[in-house]
Biopython code that builds the backbone (N, CA, C, O; Angstrom):
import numpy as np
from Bio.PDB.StructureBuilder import StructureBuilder

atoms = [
    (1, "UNK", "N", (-3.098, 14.283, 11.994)),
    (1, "UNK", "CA", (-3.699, 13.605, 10.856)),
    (1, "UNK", "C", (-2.864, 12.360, 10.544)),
    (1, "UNK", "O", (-1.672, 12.374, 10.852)),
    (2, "UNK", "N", (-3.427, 11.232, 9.926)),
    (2, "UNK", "CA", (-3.052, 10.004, 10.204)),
    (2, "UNK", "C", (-1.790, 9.949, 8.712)),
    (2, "UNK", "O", (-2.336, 10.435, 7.721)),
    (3, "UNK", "N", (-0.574, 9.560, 8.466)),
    (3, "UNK", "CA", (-0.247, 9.267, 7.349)),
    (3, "UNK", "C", (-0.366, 7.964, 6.391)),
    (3, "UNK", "O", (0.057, 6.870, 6.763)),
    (4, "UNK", "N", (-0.962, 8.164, 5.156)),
    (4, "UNK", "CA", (-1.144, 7.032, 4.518)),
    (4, "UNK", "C", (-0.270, 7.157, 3.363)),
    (4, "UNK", "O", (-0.303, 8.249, 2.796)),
    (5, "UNK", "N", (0.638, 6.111, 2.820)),
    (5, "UNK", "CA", (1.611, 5.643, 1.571)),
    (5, "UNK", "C", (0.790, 5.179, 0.642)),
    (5, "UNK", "O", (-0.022, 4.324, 0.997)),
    (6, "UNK", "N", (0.800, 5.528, -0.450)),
    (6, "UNK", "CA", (0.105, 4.878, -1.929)),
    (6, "UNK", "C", (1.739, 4.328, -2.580)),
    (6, "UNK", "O", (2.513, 5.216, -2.938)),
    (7, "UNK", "N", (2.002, 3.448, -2.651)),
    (7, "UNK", "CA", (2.890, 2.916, -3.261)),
    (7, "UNK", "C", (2.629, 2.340, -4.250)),
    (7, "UNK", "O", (2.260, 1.181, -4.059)),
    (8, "UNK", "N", (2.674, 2.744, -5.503)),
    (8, "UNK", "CA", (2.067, 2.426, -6.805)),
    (8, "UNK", "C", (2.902, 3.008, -8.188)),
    (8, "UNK", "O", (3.433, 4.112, -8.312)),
    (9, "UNK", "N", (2.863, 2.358, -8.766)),
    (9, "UNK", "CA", (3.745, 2.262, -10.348)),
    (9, "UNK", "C", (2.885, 3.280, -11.311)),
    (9, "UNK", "O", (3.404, 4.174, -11.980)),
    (10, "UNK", "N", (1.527, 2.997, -11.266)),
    (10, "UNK", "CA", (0.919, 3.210, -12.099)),
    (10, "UNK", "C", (0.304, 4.864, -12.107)),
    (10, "UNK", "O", (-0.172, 5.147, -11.008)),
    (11, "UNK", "N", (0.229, 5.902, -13.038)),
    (11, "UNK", "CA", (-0.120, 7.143, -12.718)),
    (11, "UNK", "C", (-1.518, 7.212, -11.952)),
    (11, "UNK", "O", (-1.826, 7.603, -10.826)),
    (12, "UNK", "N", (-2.264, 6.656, -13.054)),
    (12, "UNK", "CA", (-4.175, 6.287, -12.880)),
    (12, "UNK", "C", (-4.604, 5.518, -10.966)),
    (12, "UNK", "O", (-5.451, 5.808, -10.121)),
    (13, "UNK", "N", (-3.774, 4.756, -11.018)),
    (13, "UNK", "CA", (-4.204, 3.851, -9.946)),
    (13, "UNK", "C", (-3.300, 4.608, -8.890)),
    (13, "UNK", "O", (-3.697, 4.330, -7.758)),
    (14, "UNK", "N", (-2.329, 5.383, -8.878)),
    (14, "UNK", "CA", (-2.097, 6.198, -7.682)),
    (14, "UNK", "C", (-2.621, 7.492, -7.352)),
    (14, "UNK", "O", (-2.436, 8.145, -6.325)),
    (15, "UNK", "N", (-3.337, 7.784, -8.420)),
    (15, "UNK", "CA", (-4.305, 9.246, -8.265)),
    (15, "UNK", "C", (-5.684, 8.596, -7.261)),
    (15, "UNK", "O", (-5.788, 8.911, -6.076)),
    (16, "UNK", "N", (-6.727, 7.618, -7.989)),
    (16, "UNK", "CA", (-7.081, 6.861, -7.468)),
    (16, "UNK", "C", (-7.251, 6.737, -5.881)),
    (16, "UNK", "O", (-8.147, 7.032, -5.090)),
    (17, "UNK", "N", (-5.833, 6.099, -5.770)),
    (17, "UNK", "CA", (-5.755, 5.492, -4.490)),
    (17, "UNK", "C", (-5.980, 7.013, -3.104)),
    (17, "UNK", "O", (-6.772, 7.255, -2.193)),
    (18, "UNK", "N", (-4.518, 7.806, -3.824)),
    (18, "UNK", "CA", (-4.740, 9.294, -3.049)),
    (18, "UNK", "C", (-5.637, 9.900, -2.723)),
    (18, "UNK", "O", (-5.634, 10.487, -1.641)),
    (19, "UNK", "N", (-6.806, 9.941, -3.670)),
    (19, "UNK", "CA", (-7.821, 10.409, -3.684)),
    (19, "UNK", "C", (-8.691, 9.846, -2.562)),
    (19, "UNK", "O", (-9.271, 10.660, -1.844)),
    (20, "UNK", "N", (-8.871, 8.302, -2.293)),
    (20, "UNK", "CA", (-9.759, 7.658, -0.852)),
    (20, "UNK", "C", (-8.968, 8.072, 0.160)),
    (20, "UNK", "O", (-9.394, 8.803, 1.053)),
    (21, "UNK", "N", (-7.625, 7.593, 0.097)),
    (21, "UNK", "CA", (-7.214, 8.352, 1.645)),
    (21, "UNK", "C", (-7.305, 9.770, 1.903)),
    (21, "UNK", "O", (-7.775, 10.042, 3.008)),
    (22, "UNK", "N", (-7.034, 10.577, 1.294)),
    (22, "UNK", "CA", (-7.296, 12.054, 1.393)),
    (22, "UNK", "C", (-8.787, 12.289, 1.611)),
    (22, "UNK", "O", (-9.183, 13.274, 2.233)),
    (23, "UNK", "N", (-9.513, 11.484, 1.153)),
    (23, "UNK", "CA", (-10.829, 11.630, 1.481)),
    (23, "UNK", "C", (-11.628, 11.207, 3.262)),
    (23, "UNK", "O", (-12.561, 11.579, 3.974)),
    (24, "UNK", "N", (-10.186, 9.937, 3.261)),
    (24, "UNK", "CA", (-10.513, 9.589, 4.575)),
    (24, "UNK", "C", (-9.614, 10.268, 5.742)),
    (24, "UNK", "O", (-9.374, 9.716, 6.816)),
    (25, "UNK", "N", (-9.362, 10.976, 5.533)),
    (25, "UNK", "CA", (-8.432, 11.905, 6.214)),
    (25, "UNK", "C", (-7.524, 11.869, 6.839)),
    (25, "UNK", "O", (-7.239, 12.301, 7.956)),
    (26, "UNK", "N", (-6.749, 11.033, 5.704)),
    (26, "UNK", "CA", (-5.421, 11.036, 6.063)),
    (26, "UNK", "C", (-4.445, 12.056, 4.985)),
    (26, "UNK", "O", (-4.832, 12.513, 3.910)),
    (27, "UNK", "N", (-3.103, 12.251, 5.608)),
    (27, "UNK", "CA", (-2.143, 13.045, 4.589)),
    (27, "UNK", "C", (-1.449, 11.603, 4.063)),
    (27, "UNK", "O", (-1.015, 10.576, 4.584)),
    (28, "UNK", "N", (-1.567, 12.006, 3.086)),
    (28, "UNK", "CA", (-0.926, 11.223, 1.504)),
    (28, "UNK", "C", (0.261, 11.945, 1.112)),
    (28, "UNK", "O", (0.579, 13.119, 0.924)),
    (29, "UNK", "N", (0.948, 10.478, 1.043)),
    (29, "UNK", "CA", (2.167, 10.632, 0.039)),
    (29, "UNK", "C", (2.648, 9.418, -0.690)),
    (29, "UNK", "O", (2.935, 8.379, -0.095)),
    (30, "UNK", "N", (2.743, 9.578, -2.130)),
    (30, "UNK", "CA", (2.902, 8.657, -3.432)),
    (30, "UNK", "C", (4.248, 8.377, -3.591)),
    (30, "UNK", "O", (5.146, 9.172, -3.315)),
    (31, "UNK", "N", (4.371, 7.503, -3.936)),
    (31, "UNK", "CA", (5.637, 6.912, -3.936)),
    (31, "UNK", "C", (5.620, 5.454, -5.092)),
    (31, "UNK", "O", (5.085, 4.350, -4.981)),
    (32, "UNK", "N", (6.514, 6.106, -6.253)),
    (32, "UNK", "CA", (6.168, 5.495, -7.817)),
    (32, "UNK", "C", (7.133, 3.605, -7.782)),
    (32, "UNK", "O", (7.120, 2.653, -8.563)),
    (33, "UNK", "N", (7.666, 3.810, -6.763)),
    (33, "UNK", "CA", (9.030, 2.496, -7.115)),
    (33, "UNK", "C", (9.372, 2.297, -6.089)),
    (33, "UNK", "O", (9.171, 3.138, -5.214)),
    (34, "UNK", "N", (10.092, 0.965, -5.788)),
    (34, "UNK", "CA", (10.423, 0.479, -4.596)),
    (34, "UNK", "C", (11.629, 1.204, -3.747)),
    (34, "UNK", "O", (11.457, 1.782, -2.674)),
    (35, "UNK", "N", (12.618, 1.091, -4.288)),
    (35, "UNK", "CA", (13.750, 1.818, -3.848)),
    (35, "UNK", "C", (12.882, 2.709, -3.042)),
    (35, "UNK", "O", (12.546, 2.474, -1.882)),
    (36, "UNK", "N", (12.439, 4.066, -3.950)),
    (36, "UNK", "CA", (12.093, 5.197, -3.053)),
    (36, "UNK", "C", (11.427, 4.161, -1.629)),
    (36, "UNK", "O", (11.943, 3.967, -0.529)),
    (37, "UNK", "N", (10.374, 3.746, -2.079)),
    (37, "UNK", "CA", (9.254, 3.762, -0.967)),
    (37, "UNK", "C", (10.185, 2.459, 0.628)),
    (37, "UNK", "O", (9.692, 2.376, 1.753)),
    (38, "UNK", "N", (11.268, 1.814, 0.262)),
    (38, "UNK", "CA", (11.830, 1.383, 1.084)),
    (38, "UNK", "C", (13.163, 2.365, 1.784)),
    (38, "UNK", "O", (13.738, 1.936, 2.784)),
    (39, "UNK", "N", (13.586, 3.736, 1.140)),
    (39, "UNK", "CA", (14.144, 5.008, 1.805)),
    (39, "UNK", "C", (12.854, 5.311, 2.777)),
    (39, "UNK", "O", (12.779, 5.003, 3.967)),
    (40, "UNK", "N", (12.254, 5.716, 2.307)),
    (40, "UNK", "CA", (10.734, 6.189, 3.070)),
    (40, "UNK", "C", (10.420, 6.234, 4.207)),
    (40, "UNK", "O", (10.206, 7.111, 5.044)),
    (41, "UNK", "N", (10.410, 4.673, 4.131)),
    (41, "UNK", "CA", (9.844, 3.458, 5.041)),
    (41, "UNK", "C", (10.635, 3.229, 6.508)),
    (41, "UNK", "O", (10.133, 2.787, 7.542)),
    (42, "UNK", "N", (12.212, 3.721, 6.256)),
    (42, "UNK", "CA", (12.918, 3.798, 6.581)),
    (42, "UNK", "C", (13.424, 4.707, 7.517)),
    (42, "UNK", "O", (14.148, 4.558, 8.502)),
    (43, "UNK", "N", (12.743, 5.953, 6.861)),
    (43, "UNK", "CA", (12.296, 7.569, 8.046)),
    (43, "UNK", "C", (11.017, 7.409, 8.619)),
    (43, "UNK", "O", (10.823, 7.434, 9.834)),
    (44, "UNK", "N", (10.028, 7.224, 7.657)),
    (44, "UNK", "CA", (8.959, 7.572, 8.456)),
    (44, "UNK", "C", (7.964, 5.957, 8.527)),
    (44, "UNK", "O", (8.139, 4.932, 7.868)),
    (45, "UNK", "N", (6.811, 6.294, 9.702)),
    (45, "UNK", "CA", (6.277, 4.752, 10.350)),
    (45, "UNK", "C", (4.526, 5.689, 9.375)),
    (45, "UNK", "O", (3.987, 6.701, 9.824)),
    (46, "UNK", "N", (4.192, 5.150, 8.445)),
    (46, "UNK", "CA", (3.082, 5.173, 7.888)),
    (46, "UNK", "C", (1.850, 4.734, 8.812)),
    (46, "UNK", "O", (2.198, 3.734, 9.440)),
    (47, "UNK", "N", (0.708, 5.061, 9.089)),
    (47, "UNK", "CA", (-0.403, 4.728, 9.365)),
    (47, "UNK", "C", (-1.139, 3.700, 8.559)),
    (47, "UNK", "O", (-1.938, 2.858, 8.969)),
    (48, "UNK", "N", (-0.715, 3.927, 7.308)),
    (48, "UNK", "CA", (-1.752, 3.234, 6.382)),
    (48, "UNK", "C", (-0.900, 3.034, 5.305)),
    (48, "UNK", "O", (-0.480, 4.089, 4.830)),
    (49, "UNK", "N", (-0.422, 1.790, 4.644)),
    (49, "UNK", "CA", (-0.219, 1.332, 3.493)),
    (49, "UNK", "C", (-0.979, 0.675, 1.887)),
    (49, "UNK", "O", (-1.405, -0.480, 1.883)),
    (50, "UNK", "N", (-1.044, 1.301, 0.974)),
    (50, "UNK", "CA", (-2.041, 0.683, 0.128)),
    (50, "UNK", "C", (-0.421, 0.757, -0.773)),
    (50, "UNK", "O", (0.440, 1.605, -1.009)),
    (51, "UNK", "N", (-0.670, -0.671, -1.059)),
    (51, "UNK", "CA", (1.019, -1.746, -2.013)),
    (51, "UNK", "C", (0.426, -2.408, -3.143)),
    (51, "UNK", "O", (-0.342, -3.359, -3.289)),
    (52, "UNK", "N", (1.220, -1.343, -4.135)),
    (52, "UNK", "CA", (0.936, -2.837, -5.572)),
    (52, "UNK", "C", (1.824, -3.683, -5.511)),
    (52, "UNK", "O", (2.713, -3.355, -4.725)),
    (53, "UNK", "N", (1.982, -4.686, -6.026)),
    (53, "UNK", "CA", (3.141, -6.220, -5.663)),
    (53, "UNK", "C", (4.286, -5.481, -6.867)),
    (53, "UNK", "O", (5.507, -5.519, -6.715)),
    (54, "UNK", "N", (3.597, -4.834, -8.041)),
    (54, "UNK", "CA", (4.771, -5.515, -9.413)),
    (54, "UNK", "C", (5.291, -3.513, -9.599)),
    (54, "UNK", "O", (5.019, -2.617, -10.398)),
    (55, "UNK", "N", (5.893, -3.605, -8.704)),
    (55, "UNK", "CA", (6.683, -2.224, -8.845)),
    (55, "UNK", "C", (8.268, -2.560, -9.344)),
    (55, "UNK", "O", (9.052, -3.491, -9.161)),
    (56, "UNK", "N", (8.285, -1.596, -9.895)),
    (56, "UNK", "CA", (9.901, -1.393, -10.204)),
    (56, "UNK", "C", (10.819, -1.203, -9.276)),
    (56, "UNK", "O", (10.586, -0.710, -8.173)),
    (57, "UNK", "N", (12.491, -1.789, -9.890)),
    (57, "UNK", "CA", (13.354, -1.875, -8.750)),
    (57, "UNK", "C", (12.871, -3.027, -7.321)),
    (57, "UNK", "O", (13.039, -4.246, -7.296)),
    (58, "UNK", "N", (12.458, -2.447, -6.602)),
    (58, "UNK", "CA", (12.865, -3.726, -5.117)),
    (58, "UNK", "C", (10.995, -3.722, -5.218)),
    (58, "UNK", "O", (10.431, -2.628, -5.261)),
    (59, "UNK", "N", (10.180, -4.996, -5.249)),
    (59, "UNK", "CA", (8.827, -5.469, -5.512)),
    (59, "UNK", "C", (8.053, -5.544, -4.176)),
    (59, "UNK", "O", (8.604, -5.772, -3.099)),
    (60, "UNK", "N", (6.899, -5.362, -4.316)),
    (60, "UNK", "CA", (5.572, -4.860, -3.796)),
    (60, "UNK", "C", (5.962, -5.837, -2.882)),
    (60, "UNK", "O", (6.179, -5.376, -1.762)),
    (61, "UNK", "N", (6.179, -7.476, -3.042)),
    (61, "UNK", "CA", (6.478, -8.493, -2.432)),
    (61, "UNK", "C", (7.292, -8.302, -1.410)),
    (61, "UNK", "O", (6.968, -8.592, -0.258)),
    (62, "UNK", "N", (8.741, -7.654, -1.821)),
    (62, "UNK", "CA", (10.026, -7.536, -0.649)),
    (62, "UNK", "C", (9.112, -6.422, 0.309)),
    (62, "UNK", "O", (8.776, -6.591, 1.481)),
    (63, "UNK", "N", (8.867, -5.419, -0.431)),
    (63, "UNK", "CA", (8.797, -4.256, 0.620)),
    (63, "UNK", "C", (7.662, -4.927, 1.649)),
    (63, "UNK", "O", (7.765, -4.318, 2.713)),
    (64, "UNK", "N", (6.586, -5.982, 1.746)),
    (64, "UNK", "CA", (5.525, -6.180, 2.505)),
    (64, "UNK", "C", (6.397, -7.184, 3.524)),
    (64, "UNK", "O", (6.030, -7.322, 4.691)),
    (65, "UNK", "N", (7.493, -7.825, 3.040)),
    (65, "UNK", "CA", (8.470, -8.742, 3.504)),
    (65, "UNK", "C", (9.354, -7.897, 4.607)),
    (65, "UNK", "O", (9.893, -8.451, 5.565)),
    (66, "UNK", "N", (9.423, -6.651, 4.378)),
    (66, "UNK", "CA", (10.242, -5.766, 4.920)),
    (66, "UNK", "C", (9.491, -5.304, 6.229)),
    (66, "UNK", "O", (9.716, -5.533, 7.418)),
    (67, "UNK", "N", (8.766, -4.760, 5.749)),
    (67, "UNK", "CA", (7.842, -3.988, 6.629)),
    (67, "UNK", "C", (7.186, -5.391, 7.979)),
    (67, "UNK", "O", (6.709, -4.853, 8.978)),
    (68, "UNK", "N", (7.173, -6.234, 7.997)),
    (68, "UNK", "CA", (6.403, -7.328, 7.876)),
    (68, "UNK", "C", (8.063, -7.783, 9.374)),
    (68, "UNK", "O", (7.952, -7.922, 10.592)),
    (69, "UNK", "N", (8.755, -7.830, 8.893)),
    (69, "UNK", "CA", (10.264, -8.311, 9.580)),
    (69, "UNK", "C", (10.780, -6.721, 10.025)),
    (69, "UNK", "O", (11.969, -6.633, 9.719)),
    (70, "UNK", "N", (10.386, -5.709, 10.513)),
    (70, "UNK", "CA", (10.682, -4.561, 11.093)),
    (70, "UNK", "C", (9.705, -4.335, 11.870)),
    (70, "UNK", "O", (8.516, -4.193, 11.583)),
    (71, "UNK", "N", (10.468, -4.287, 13.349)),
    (71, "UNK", "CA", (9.620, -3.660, 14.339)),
    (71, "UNK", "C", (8.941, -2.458, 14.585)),
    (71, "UNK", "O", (7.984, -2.395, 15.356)),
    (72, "UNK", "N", (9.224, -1.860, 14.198)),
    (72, "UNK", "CA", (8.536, -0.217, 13.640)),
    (72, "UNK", "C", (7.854, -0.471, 12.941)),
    (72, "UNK", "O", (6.995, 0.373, 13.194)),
    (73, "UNK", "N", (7.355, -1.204, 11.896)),
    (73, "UNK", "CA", (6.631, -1.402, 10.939)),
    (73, "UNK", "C", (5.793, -2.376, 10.298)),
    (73, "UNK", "O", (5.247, -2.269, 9.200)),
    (74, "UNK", "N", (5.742, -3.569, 11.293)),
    (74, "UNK", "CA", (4.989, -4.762, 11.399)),
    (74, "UNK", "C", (3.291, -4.632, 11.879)),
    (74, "UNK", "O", (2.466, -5.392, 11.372)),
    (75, "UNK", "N", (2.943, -3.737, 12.760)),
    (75, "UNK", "CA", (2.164, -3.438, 13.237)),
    (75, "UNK", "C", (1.020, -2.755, 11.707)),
    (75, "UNK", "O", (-0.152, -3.100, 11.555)),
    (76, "UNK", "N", (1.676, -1.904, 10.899)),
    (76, "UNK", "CA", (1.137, -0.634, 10.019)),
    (76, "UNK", "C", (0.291, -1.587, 9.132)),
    (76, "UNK", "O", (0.762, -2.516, 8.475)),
    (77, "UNK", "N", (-0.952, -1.255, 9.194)),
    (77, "UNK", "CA", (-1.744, -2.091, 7.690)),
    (77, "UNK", "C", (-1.590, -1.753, 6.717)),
    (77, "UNK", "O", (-1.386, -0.679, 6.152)),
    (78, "UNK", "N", (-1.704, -2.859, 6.447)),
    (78, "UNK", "CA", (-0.926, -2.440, 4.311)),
    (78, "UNK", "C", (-2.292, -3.790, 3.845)),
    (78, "UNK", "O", (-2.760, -4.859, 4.238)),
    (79, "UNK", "N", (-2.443, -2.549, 2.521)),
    (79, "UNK", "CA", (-3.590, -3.037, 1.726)),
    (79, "UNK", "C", (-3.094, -3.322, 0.351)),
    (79, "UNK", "O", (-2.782, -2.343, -0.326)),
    (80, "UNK", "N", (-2.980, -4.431, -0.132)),
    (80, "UNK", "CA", (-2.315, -5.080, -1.472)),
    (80, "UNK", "C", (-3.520, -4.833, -2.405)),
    (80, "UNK", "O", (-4.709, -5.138, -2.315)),
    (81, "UNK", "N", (-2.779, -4.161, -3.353)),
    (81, "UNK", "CA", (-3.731, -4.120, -4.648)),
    (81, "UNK", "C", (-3.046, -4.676, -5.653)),
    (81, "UNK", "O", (-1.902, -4.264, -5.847)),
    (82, "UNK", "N", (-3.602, -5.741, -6.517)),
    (82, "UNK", "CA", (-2.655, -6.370, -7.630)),
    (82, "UNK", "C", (-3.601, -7.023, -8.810)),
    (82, "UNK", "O", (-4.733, -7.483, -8.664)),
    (83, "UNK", "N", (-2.909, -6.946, -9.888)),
    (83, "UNK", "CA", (-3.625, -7.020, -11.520)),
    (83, "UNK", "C", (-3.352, -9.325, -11.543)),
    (83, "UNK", "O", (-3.740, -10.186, -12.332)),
    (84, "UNK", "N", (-2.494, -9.384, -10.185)),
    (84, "UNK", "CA", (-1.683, -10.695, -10.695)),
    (84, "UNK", "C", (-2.139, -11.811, -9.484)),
    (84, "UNK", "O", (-1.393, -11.910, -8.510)),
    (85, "UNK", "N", (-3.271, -12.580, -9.549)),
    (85, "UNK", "CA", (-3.796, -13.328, -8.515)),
    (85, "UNK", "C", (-2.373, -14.642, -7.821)),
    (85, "UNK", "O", (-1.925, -14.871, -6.698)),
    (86, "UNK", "N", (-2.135, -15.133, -9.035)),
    (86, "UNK", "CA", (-0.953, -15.548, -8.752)),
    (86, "UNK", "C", (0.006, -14.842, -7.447)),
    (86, "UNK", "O", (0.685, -15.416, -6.595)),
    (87, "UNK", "N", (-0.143, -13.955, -7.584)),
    (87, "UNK", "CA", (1.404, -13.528, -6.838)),
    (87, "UNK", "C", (0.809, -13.246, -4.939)),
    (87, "UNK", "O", (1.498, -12.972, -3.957)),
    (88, "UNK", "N", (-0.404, -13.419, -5.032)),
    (88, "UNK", "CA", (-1.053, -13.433, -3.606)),
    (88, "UNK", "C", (-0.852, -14.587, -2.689)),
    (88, "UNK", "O", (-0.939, -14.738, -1.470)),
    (89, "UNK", "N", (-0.516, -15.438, -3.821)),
    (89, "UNK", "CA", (-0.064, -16.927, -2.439)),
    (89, "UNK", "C", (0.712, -16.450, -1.934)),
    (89, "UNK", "O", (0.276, -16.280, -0.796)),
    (90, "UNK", "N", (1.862, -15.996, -2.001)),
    (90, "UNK", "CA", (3.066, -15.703, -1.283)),
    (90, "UNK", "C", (2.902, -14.863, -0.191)),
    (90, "UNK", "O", (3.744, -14.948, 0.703)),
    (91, "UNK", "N", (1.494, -13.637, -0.017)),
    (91, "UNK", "CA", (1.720, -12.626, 0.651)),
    (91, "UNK", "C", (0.583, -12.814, 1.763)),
    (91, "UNK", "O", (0.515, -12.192, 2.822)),
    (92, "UNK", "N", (-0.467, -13.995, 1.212)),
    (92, "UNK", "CA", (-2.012, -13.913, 2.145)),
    (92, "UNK", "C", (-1.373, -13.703, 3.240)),
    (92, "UNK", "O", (-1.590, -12.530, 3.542)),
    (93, "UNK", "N", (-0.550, -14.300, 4.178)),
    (93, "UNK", "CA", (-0.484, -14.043, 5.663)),
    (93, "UNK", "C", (0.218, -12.490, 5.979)),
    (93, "UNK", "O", (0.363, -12.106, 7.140)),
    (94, "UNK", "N", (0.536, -11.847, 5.070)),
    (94, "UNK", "CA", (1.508, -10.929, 5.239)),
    (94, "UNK", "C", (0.362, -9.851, 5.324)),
    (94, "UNK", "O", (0.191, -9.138, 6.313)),
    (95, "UNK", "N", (-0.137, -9.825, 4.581)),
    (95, "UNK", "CA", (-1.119, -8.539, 4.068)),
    (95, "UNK", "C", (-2.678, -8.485, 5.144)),
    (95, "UNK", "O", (-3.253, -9.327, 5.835)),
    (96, "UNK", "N", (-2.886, -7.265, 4.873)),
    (96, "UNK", "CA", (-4.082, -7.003, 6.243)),
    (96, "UNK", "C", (-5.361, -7.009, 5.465)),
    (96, "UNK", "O", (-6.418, -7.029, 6.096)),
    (97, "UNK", "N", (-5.372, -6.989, 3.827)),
    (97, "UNK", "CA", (-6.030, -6.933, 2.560)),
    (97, "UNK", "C", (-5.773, -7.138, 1.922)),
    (97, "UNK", "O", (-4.551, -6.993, 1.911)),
    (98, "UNK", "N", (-6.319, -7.691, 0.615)),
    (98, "UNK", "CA", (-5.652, -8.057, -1.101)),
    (98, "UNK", "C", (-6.920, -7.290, -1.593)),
    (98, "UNK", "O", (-7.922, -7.261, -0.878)),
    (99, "UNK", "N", (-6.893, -6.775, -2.599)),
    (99, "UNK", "CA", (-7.667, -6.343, -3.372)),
    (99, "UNK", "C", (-7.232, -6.750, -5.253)),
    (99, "UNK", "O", (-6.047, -6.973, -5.504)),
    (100, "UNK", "N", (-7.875, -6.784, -5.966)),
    (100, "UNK", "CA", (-7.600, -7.163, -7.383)),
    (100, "UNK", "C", (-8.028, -6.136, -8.314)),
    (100, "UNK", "O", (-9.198, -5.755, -8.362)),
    (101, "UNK", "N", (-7.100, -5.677, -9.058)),
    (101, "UNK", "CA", (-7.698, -4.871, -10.087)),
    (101, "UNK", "C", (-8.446, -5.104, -11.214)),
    (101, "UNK", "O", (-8.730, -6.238, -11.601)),
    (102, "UNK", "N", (-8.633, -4.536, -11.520)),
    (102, "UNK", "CA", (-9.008, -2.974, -11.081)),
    (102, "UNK", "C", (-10.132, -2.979, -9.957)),
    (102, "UNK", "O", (-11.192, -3.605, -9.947)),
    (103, "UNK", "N", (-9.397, -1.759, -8.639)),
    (103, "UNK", "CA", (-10.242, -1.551, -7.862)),
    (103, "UNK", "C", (-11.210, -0.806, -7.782)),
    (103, "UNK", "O", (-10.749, 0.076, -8.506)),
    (104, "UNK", "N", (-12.079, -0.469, -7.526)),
    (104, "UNK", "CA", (-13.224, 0.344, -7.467)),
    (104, "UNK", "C", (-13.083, 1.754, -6.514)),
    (104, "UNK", "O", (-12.593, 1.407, -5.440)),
    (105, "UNK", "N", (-13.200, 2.418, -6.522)),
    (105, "UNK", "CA", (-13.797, 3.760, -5.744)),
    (105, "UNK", "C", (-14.196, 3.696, -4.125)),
    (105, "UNK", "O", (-13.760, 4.169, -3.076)),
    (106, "UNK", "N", (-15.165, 2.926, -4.504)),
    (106, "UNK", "CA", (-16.002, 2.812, -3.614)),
    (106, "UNK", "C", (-16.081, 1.416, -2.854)),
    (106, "UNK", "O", (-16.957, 1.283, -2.000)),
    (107, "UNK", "N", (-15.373, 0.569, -3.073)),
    (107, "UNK", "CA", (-14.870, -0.367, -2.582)),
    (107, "UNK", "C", (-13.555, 0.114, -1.808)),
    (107, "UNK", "O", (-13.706, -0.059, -0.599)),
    (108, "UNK", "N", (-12.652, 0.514, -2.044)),
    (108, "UNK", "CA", (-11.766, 1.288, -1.613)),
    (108, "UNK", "C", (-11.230, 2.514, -0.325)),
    (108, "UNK", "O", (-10.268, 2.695, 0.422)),
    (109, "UNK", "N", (-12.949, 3.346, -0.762)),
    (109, "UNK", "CA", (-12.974, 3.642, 0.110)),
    (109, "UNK", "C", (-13.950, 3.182, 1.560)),
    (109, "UNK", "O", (-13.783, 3.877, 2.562)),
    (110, "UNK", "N", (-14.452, 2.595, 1.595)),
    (110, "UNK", "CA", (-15.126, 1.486, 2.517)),
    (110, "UNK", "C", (-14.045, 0.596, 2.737)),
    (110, "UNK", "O", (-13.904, 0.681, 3.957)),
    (111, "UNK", "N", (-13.513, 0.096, 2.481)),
    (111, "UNK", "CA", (-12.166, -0.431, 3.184)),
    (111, "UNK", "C", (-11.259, 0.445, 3.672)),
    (111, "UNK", "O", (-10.761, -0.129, 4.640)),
    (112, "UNK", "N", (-10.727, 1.590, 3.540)),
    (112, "UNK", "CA", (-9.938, 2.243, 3.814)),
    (112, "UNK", "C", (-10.700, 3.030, 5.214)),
    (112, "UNK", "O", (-9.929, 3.297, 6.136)),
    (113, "UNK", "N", (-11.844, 3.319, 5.353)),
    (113, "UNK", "CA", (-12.819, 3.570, 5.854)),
    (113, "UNK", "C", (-12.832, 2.821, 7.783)),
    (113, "UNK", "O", (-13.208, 3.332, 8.838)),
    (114, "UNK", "N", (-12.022, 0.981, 7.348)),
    (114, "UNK", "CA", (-12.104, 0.326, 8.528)),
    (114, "UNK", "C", (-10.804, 0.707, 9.111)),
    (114, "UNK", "O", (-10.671, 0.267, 10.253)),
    (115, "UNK", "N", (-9.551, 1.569, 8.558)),
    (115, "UNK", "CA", (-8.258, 2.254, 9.293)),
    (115, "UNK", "C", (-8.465, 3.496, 9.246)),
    (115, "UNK", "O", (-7.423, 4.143, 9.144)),
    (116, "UNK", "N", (-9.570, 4.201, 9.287)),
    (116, "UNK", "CA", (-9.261, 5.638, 9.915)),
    (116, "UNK", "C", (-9.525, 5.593, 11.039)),
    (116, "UNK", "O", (-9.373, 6.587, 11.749)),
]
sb = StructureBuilder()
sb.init_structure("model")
sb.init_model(0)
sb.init_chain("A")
sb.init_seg("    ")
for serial, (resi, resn, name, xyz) in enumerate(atoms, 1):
    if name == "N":
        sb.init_residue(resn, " ", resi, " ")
    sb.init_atom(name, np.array(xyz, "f"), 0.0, 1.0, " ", f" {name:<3s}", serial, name[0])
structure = sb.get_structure()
């Protein structure tokens, strides 16, 4: 089964998110703040990334910067979800998706839908 990261701050929007990948059948695991999710990142090579930018500690930004400049982990799609249009200039080439919140359900999962 494929692993997908919800890396998200927010309680609502990481239930959410868990909920499409688990639906798309992948195993999920949440991860509230950067620190953690760059330990993580660090053991394990994710299948599927869904990244908010404005997390606590080390930002949605570094970690896509990270992942992005690591060979193990350049390859993995990561899907940006963010409340802050602004902060997408920096990442368009980085990211495999942007999405804007609030995301939808069903938008969500139809995108998530094109990495299973």
């Amino acid at each position: 089964m494929p692993l997908g990261f919800v890396i998200e701050d927010n309680p609502e929007n990481a239930r959410l998110f868990a909920l499409v990948l688990s639906q798309g059948e992948f195993e999920v695991e949440t991860l509230y703040d950067g620190e953690t999710a760059l330990a993580r990142l660090s053991e394990v090579t994710p299948d599927l990334v869904i990244l908010d930018l404005n997390l606590p500690g080390i930002s949605g930004i570094d970690l896509l910067r990270h992942m992005r400049n690591d060979a193990r982990l350049t390859a993995v799609p990561v899907i940006v979800a963010t409340a802050n249009p602004q902060m997408t200039e920096e990442i368009t080439d980085l990211a495999d998706l942007v999405l804007f919140k609030p995301v939808s359900y069903v938008q969500l999962r139809d995108l998530v839908a094109r990495f299973s």
